[in-house]
C-alpha positions as CSV (number, residue, x, y, z in Angstrom):
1,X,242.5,44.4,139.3
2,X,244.9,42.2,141.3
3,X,244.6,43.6,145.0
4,X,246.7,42.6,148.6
5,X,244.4,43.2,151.1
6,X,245.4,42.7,154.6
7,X,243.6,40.7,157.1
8,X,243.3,41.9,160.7
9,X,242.9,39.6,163.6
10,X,242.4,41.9,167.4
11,X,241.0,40.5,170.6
12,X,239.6,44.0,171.1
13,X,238.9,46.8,168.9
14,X,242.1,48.8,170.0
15,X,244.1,46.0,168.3
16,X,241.8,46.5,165.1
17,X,242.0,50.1,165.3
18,X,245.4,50.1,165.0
19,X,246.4,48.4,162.4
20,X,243.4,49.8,160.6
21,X,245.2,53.4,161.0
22,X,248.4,51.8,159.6
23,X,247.1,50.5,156.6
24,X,244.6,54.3,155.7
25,X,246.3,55.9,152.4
26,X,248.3,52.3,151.7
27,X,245.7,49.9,150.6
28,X,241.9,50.0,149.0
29,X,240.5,47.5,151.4
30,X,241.2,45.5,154.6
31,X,239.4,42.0,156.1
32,X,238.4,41.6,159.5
33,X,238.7,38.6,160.6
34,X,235.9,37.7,163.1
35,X,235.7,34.0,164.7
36,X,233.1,33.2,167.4
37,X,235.1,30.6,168.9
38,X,232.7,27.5,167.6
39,X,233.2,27.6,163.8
40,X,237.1,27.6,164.4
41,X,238.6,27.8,167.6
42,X,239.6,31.5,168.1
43,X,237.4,33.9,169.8
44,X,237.9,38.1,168.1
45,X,236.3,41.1,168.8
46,X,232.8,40.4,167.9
47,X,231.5,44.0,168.0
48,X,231.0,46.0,164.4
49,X,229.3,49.3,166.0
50,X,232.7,50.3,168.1
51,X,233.5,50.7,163.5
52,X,231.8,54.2,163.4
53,X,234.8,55.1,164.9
54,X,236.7,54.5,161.9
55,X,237.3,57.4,159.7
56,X,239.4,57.7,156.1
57,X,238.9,55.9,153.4
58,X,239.6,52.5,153.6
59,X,236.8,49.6,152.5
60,X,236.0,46.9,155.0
61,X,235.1,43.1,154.5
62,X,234.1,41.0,157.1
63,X,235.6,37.4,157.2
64,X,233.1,35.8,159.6
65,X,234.2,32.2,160.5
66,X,230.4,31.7,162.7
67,X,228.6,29.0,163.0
68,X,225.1,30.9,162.2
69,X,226.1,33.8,160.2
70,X,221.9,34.6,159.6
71,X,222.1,36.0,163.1
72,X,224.7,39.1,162.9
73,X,225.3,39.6,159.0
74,X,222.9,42.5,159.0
75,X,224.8,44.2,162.3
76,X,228.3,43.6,160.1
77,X,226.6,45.2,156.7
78,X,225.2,48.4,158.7
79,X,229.4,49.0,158.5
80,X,231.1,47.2,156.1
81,X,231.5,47.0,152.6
82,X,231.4,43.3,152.0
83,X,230.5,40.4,153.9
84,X,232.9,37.0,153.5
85,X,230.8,33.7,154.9
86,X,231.4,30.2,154.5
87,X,229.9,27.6,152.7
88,X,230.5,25.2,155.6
89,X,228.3,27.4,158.2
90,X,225.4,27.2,159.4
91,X,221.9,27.9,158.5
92,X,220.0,27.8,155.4
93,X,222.9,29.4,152.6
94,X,220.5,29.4,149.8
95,X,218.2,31.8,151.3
96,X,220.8,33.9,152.9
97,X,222.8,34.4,149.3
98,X,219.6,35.5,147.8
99,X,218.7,37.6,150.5
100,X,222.0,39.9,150.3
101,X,223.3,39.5,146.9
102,X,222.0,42.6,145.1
103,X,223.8,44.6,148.4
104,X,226.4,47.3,146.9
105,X,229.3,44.8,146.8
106,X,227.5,41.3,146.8
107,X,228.6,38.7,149.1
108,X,231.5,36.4,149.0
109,X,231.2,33.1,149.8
110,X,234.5,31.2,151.8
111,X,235.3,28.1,150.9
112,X,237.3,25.4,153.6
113,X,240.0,23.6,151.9
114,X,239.1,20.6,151.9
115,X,235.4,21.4,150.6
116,X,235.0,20.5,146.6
117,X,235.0,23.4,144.5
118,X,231.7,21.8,143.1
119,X,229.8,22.7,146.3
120,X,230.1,26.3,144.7
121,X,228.1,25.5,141.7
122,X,224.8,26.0,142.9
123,X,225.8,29.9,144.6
124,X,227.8,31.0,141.5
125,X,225.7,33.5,140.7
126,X,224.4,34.6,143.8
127,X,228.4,35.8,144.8
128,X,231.3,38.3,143.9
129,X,233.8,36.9,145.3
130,X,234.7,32.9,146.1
131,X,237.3,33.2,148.6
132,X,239.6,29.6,149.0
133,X,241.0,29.2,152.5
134,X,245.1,28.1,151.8
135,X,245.2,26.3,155.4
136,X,244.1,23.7,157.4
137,X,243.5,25.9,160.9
138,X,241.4,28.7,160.4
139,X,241.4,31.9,163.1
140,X,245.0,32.5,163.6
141,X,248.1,33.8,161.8
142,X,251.0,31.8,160.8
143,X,249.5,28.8,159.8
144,X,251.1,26.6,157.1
145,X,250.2,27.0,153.4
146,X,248.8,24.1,151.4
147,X,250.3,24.3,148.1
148,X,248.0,22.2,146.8
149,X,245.9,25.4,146.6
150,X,247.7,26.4,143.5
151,X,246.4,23.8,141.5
152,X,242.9,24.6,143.4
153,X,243.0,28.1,142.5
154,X,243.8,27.2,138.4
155,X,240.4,25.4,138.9
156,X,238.7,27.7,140.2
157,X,239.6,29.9,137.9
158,X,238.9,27.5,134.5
159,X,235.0,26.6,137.0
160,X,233.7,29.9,138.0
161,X,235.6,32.8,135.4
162,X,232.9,35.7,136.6
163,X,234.0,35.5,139.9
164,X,236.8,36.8,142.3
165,X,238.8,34.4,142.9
166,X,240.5,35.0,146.7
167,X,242.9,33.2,148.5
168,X,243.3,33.3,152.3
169,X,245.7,31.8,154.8
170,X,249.9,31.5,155.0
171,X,250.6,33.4,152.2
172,X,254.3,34.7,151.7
173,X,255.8,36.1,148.6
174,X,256.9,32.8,147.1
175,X,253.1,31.8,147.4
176,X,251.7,35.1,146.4
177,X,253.9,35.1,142.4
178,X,252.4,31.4,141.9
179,X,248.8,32.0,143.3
180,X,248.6,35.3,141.3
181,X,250.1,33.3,138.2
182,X,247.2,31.0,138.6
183,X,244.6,33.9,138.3
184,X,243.9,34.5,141.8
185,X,242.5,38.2,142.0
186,X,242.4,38.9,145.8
187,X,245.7,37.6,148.0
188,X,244.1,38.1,152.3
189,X,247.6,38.5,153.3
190,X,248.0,38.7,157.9
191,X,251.1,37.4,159.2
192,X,253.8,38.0,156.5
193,X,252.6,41.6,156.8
194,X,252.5,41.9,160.4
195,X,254.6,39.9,162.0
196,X,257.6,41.9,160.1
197,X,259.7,44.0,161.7
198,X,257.6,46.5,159.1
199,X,254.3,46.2,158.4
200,X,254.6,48.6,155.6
201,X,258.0,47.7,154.0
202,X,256.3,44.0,153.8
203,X,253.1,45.3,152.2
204,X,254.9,47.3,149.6
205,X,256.7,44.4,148.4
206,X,253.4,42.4,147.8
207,X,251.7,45.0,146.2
208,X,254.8,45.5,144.2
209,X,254.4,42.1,142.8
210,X,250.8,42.5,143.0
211,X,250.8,45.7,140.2
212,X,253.0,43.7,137.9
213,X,250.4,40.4,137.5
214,X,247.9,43.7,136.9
215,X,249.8,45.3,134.6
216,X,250.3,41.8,132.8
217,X,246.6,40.7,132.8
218,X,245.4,44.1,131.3
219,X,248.5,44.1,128.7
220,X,247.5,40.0,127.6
Protein backbone atom coordinates (compact mmCIF):
# COMPACT_ATOMS: atom_id res chain seq x y z
CA UNK A 1 0.00 0.00 0.00
CA UNK A 2 1.27 3.54 -1.00
CA UNK A 3 1.21 5.53 2.34
CA UNK A 4 2.10 9.66 3.18
CA UNK A 5 3.29 9.66 6.38
CA UNK A 6 4.23 12.87 7.92
CA UNK A 7 7.47 13.68 9.61
CA UNK A 8 7.55 15.63 12.81
CA UNK A 9 10.46 17.76 13.77
CA UNK A 10 9.82 19.60 17.84
CA UNK A 11 12.45 21.04 19.99
CA UNK A 12 10.28 19.80 22.89
CA UNK A 13 7.67 17.30 23.21
CA UNK A 14 4.80 19.99 23.28
CA UNK A 15 5.74 20.73 19.61
CA UNK A 16 5.51 16.85 18.95
CA UNK A 17 2.48 16.48 20.85
CA UNK A 18 0.81 18.73 18.77
CA UNK A 19 1.10 17.91 15.59
CA UNK A 20 0.81 14.28 16.73
CA UNK A 21 -2.96 15.26 17.87
CA UNK A 22 -3.47 16.84 14.39
CA UNK A 23 -2.64 14.14 12.42
CA UNK A 24 -4.92 11.00 15.06
CA UNK A 25 -7.86 9.69 12.71
CA UNK A 26 -6.02 11.28 9.37
CA UNK A 27 -3.03 9.11 8.77
CA UNK A 28 -1.78 5.29 9.76
CA UNK A 29 1.63 6.43 10.83
CA UNK A 30 3.89 9.38 11.63
CA UNK A 31 8.00 9.69 11.86
CA UNK A 32 9.70 11.42 14.43
CA UNK A 33 12.39 12.93 13.54
CA UNK A 34 15.12 12.80 16.23
CA UNK A 35 18.83 14.38 15.58
CA UNK A 36 21.43 14.56 18.34
CA UNK A 37 23.14 17.37 16.98
CA UNK A 38 26.44 15.31 15.78
CA UNK A 39 25.16 13.05 12.98
CA UNK A 40 23.49 16.26 11.40
CA UNK A 41 23.48 19.48 12.79
CA UNK A 42 20.02 19.93 14.52
CA UNK A 43 19.48 19.09 18.00
CA UNK A 44 15.26 17.55 18.76
CA UNK A 45 13.66 16.42 21.65
CA UNK A 46 15.63 13.35 22.50
CA UNK A 47 13.16 11.95 25.11
CA UNK A 48 10.76 8.73 23.98
CA UNK A 49 9.21 8.08 27.56
CA UNK A 50 7.35 11.77 27.72
CA UNK A 51 5.42 9.10 24.43
CA UNK A 52 3.27 7.27 27.00
CA UNK A 53 1.46 10.24 26.88
CA UNK A 54 0.30 9.60 23.56
CA UNK A 55 -3.07 8.08 23.21
CA UNK A 56 -5.20 7.04 19.76
CA UNK A 57 -4.18 5.15 17.32
CA UNK A 58 -1.65 6.37 15.32
CA UNK A 59 1.85 4.18 14.63
CA UNK A 60 5.19 5.73 15.35
CA UNK A 61 8.67 5.40 13.58
CA UNK A 62 11.56 6.82 14.78
CA UNK A 63 13.97 8.62 12.21
CA UNK A 64 17.08 8.71 14.38
CA UNK A 65 19.87 10.74 12.58
CA UNK A 66 22.71 9.61 15.79
CA UNK A 67 25.87 9.03 15.57
CA UNK A 68 25.66 5.68 17.92
CA UNK A 69 22.17 4.52 17.48
CA UNK A 70 23.30 0.99 19.74
CA UNK A 71 23.04 3.25 22.68
CA UNK A 72 19.07 4.50 22.77
CA UNK A 73 17.43 2.11 20.05
CA UNK A 74 16.07 -0.07 22.78
CA UNK A 75 14.63 3.24 24.89
CA UNK A 76 12.92 4.32 21.24
CA UNK A 77 11.49 0.53 20.67
CA UNK A 78 9.89 0.39 24.41
CA UNK A 79 7.45 3.08 22.35
CA UNK A 80 7.52 2.99 18.88
CA UNK A 81 6.56 0.87 16.19
CA UNK A 82 9.47 1.02 13.92
CA UNK A 83 12.90 2.22 14.26
CA UNK A 84 14.60 4.19 10.96
CA UNK A 85 18.66 4.19 11.37
CA UNK A 86 21.24 5.01 8.95
CA UNK A 87 23.67 3.14 7.27
CA UNK A 88 26.18 5.91 7.67
CA UNK A 89 26.08 5.82 11.74
CA UNK A 90 27.88 4.56 13.99
CA UNK A 91 28.69 1.36 15.56
CA UNK A 92 28.80 -2.07 14.46
CA UNK A 93 25.35 -2.20 11.81
CA UNK A 94 25.77 -5.79 11.15
CA UNK A 95 25.18 -6.79 14.64
CA UNK A 96 22.64 -4.22 15.40
CA UNK A 97 20.36 -5.36 12.17
CA UNK A 98 20.48 -8.84 13.41
CA UNK A 99 19.87 -8.02 16.74
CA UNK A 100 16.29 -6.18 16.00
CA UNK A 101 15.14 -7.53 12.89
CA UNK A 102 12.62 -10.19 13.89
CA UNK A 103 11.01 -7.04 16.19
CA UNK A 104 7.09 -6.69 15.17
CA UNK A 105 7.79 -4.25 12.29
CA UNK A 106 11.66 -4.91 11.49
CA UNK A 107 13.92 -2.14 11.14
CA UNK A 108 14.52 0.24 8.37
CA UNK A 109 17.70 1.16 7.40
CA UNK A 110 18.24 5.18 5.95
CA UNK A 111 20.28 5.74 3.39
CA UNK A 112 22.33 9.39 2.78
CA UNK A 113 22.10 10.50 -0.68
CA UNK A 114 25.02 10.33 -1.78
CA UNK A 115 25.75 6.70 -0.23
CA UNK A 116 25.68 3.82 -3.21
CA UNK A 117 22.64 1.92 -3.13
CA UNK A 118 25.16 -1.12 -3.18
CA UNK A 119 26.09 -0.44 0.42
CA UNK A 120 22.48 -1.96 1.05
CA UNK A 121 23.28 -5.24 -0.30
CA UNK A 122 24.74 -6.88 2.50
CA UNK A 123 21.45 -5.67 5.01
CA UNK A 124 18.71 -6.54 2.48
CA UNK A 125 17.37 -8.99 4.36
CA UNK A 126 17.93 -8.00 7.68
CA UNK A 127 15.34 -4.69 6.87
CA UNK A 128 11.67 -3.74 5.95
CA UNK A 129 12.00 -0.71 4.91
CA UNK A 130 15.15 1.15 2.93
CA UNK A 131 14.41 4.68 3.40
CA UNK A 132 16.49 7.14 0.59
CA UNK A 133 17.11 10.65 2.03
CA UNK A 134 15.94 13.28 -1.18
CA UNK A 135 18.40 16.03 0.27
CA UNK A 136 21.62 17.11 0.96
CA UNK A 137 21.03 18.68 4.72
CA UNK A 138 19.45 16.41 6.94
CA UNK A 139 17.52 17.64 10.37
CA UNK A 140 15.50 20.47 9.12
CA UNK A 141 12.45 21.19 6.94
CA UNK A 142 12.55 22.94 3.71
CA UNK A 143 15.52 21.69 2.25
CA UNK A 144 15.88 21.36 -1.50
CA UNK A 145 14.96 18.15 -3.37
CA UNK A 146 17.57 16.29 -5.43
CA UNK A 147 15.77 15.09 -8.41
CA UNK A 148 18.20 12.90 -9.11
CA UNK A 149 16.46 10.69 -6.48
CA UNK A 150 13.90 9.71 -9.06
CA UNK A 151 16.18 7.84 -11.08
CA UNK A 152 17.64 6.53 -7.55
CA UNK A 153 14.42 5.36 -6.41
CA UNK A 154 13.76 3.30 -10.03
CA UNK A 155 16.97 1.53 -8.82
CA UNK A 156 16.17 0.82 -5.85
CA UNK A 157 13.21 -0.51 -6.77
CA UNK A 158 14.66 -2.92 -9.95
CA UNK A 159 17.87 -3.75 -6.64
CA UNK A 160 15.99 -4.56 -3.55
CA UNK A 161 11.96 -5.53 -4.84
CA UNK A 162 11.07 -7.11 -1.21
CA UNK A 163 11.69 -4.09 0.38
CA UNK A 164 9.86 -0.60 1.19
CA UNK A 165 11.18 1.66 -0.69
CA UNK A 166 10.87 5.34 1.34
CA UNK A 167 11.80 8.56 0.35
CA UNK A 168 12.53 11.39 2.77
CA UNK A 169 13.36 15.08 2.37
CA UNK A 170 11.77 18.26 0.21
CA UNK A 171 9.01 16.44 -1.12
CA UNK A 172 6.06 18.56 -2.80
CA UNK A 173 3.39 17.27 -4.93
CA UNK A 174 5.20 17.60 -8.29
CA UNK A 175 7.93 15.33 -6.52
CA UNK A 176 5.53 13.02 -4.78
CA UNK A 177 3.46 11.83 -8.70
CA UNK A 178 7.07 11.03 -10.09
CA UNK A 179 8.62 9.38 -6.95
CA UNK A 180 5.39 7.34 -6.48
CA UNK A 181 5.56 6.62 -10.38
CA UNK A 182 8.97 5.23 -9.77
CA UNK A 183 7.70 2.65 -7.15
CA UNK A 184 8.41 4.48 -4.13
CA UNK A 185 5.98 2.95 -1.30
CA UNK A 186 6.41 5.36 1.63
CA UNK A 187 6.60 9.38 0.75
CA UNK A 188 8.07 11.16 4.79
CA UNK A 189 6.43 14.30 3.80
CA UNK A 190 7.31 17.64 6.78
CA UNK A 191 7.32 20.99 5.33
CA UNK A 192 4.87 20.91 2.40
CA UNK A 193 2.42 19.65 5.07
CA UNK A 194 3.21 22.02 7.76
CA UNK A 195 4.32 24.91 6.67
CA UNK A 196 0.74 25.41 4.89
CA UNK A 197 -1.62 27.62 5.88
CA UNK A 198 -3.41 24.00 6.49
CA UNK A 199 -1.82 21.13 7.61
CA UNK A 200 -4.77 19.07 6.76
CA UNK A 201 -5.94 20.51 3.43
CA UNK A 202 -2.13 19.85 2.29
CA UNK A 203 -2.20 16.21 3.59
CA UNK A 204 -5.38 15.39 1.92
CA UNK A 205 -4.14 16.30 -1.36
CA UNK A 206 -1.06 13.95 -1.00
CA UNK A 207 -2.90 11.20 0.08
CA UNK A 208 -5.27 11.96 -2.69
CA UNK A 209 -2.62 11.30 -5.14
CA UNK A 210 -1.19 8.74 -2.86
CA UNK A 211 -4.69 6.30 -3.12
CA UNK A 212 -4.66 6.64 -6.90
CA UNK A 213 -0.79 5.14 -7.45
CA UNK A 214 -2.57 2.33 -4.85
CA UNK A 215 -5.35 1.90 -6.61
CA UNK A 216 -3.12 1.58 -9.87
CA UNK A 217 -0.53 -0.85 -8.50
CA UNK A 218 -3.26 -3.34 -7.13
CA UNK A 219 -5.35 -2.88 -10.49
CA UNK A 220 -1.70 -3.65 -12.81
Amino acid sequence: MTQIIPSIIGQNFSEVQAKLQQLEGLVDWAQLDIVDGIFAPTYTWQNPADLKEVGGKLRLEAHLMVDDPTVIIDDWLAFVDRVIIHLEAAGDLDVLLKKYAETPQGIGLALNFDTPLTAVIPYQDQIRVLQLMSIEKLGAYGADFLPATIARVKEARTMFPNLKIAVDGGIKLLEAESLLAAGADHLIVGSAIWQESDPTVALDRFQTLAAKFTEIKYVG
